[in-house]
MOPAC internal coordinates of N, CA, C and O (Angstrom, degrees):
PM7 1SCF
backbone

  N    0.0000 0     0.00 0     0.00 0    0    0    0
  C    1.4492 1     0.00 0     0.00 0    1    0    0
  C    1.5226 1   110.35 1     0.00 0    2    1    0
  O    1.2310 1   123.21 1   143.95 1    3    2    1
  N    1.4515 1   111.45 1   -36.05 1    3    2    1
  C    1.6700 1   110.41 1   177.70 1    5    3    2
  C    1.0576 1   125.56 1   -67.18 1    6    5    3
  O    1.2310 1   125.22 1   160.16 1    7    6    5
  N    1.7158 1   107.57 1   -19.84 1    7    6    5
  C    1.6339 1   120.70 1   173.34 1    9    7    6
  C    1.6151 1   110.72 1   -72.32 1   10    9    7
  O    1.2310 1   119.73 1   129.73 1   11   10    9
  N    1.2611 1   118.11 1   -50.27 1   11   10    9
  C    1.6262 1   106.57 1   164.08 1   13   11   10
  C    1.0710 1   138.05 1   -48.45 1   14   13   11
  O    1.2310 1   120.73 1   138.41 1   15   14   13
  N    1.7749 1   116.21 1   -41.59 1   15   14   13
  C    1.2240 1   121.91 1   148.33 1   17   15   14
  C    1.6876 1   135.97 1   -18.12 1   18   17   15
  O    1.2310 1   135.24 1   124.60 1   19   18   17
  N    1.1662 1    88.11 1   -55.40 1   19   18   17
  C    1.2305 1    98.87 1  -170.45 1   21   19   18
  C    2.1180 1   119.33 1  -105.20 1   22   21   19
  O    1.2310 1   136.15 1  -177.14 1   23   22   21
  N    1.4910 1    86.33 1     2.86 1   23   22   21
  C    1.4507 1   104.51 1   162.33 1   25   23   22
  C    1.5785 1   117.83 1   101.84 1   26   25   23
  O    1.2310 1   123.28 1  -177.93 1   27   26   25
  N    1.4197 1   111.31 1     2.07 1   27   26   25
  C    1.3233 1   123.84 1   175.03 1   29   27   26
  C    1.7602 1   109.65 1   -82.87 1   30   29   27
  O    1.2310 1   120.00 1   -58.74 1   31   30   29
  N    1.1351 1   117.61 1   121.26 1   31   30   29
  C    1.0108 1   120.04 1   179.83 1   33   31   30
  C    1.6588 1   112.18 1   -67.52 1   34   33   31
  O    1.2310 1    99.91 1   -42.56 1   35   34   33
  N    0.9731 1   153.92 1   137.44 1   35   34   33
  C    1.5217 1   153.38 1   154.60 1   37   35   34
  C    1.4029 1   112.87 1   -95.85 1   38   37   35
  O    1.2310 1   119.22 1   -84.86 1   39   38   37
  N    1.0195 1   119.09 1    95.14 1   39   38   37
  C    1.7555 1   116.61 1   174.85 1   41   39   38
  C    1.3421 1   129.14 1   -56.53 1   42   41   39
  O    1.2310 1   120.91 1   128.31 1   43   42   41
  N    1.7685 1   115.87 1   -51.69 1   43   42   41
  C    1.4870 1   116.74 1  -177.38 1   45   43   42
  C    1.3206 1    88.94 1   -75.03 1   46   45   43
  O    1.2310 1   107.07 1   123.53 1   47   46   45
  N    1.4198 1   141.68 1   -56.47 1   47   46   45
  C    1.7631 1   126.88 1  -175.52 1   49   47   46
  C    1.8869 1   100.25 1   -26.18 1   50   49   47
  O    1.2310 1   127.50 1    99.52 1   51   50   49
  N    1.5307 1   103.18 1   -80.48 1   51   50   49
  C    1.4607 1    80.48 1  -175.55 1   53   51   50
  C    1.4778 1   148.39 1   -40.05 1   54   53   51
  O    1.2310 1   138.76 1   142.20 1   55   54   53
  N    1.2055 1    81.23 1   -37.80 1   55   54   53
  C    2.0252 1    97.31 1  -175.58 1   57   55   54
  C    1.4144 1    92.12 1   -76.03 1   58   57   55
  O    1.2310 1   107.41 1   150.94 1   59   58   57
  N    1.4227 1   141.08 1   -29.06 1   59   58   57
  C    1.3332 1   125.60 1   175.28 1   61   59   58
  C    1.3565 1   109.39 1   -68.90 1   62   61   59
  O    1.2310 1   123.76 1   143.94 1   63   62   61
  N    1.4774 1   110.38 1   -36.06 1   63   62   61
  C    1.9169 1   112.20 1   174.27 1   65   63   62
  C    1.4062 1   114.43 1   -51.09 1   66   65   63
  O    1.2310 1   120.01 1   126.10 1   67   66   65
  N    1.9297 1   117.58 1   -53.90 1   67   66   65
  C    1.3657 1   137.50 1  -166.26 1   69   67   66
  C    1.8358 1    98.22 1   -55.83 1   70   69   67
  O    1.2310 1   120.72 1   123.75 1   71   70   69
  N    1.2102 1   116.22 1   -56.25 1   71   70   69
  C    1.4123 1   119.58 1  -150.16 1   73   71   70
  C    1.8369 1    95.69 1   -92.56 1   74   73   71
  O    1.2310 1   111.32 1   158.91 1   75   74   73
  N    1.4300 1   133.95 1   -21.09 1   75   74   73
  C    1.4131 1   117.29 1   148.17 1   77   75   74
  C    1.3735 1   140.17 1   -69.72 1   78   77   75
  O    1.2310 1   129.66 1   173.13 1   79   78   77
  N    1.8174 1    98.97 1    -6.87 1   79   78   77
  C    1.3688 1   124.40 1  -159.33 1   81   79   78
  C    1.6834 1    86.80 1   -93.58 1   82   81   79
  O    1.2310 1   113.28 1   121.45 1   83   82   81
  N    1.4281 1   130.31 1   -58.55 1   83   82   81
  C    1.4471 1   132.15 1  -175.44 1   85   83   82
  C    1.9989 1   102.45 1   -69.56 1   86   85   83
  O    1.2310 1   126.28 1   140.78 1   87   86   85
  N    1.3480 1   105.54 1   -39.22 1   87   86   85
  C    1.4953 1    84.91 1   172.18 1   89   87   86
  C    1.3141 1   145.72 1   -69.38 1   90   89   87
  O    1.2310 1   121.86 1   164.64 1   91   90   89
  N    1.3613 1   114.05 1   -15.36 1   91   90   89
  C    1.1844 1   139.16 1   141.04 1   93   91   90
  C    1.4985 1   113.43 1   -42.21 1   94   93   91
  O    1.2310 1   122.94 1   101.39 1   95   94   93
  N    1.1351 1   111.96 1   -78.61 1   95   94   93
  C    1.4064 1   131.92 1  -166.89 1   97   95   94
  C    1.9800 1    94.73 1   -40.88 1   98   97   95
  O    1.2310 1   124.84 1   121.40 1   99   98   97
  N    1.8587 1   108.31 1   -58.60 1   99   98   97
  C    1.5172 1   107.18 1  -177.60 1  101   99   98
  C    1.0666 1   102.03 1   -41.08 1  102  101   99
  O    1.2310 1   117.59 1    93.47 1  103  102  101
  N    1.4563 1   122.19 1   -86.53 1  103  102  101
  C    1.3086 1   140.24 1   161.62 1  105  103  102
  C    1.8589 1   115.68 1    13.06 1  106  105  103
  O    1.2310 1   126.50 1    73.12 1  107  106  105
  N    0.8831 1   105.11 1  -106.88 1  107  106  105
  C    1.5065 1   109.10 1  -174.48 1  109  107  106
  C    1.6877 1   121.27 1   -89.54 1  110  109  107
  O    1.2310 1   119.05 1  -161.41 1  111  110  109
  N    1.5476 1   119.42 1    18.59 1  111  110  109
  C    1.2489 1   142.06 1   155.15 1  113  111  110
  C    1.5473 1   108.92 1   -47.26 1  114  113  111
  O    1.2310 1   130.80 1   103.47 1  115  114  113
  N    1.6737 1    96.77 1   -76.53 1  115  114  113
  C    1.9716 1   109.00 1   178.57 1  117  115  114
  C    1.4740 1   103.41 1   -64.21 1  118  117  115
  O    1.2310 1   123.44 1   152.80 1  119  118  117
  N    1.1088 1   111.01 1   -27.20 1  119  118  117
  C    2.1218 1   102.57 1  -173.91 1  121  119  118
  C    1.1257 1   103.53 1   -69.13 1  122  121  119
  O    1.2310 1   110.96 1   141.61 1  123  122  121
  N    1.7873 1   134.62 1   -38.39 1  123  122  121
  C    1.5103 1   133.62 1  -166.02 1  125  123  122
  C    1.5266 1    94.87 1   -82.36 1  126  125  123
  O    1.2310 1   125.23 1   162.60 1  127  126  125
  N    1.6569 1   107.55 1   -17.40 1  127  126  125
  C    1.8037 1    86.82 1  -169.59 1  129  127  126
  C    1.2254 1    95.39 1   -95.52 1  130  129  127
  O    1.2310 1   108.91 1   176.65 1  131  130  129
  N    1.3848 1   138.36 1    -3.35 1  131  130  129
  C    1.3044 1   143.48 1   173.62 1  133  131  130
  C    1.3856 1   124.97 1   -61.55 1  134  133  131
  O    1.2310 1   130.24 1   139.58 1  135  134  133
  N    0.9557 1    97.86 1   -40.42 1  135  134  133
  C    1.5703 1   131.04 1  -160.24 1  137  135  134
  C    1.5316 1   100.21 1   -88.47 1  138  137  135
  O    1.2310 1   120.09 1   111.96 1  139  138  137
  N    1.5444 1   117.43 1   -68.04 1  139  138  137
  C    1.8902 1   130.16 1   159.65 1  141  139  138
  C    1.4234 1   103.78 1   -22.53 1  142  141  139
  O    1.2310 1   125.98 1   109.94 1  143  142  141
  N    1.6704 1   106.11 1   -70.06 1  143  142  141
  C    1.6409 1    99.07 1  -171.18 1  145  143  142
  C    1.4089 1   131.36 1   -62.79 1  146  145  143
  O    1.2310 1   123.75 1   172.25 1  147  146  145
  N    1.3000 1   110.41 1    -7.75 1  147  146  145
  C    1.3231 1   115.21 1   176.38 1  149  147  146
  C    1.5352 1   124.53 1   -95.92 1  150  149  147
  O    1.2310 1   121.74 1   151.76 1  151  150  149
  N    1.2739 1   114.28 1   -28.24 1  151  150  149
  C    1.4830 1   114.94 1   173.23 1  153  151  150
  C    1.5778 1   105.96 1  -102.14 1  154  153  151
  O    1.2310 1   118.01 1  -154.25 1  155  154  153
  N    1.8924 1   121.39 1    25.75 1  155  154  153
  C    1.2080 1   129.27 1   140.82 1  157  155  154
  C    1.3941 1   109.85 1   -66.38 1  158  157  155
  O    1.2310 1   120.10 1   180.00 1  159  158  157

């Protein structure tokens, strides 16, 4: 993050951000819609 700051791009930092950022997202995406449809 300090490397962006300061204007250095870091590549694997991001792609390590992108691919915890969507696994998450898989992850607890279907659980929140799980969860919605049932106390519909």
């Amino acid at each position: 993050m300090r490397g962006l700051i300061h204007g250095q791009p870091l590549g694997g930092e991001i792609a390590t951000i992108l691919v915890i950022s969507a696994a998450l997202v898989a992850v607890f995406g279907p659980l929140t819609m799980l969860v919605y449809r049932r106390k519909r």
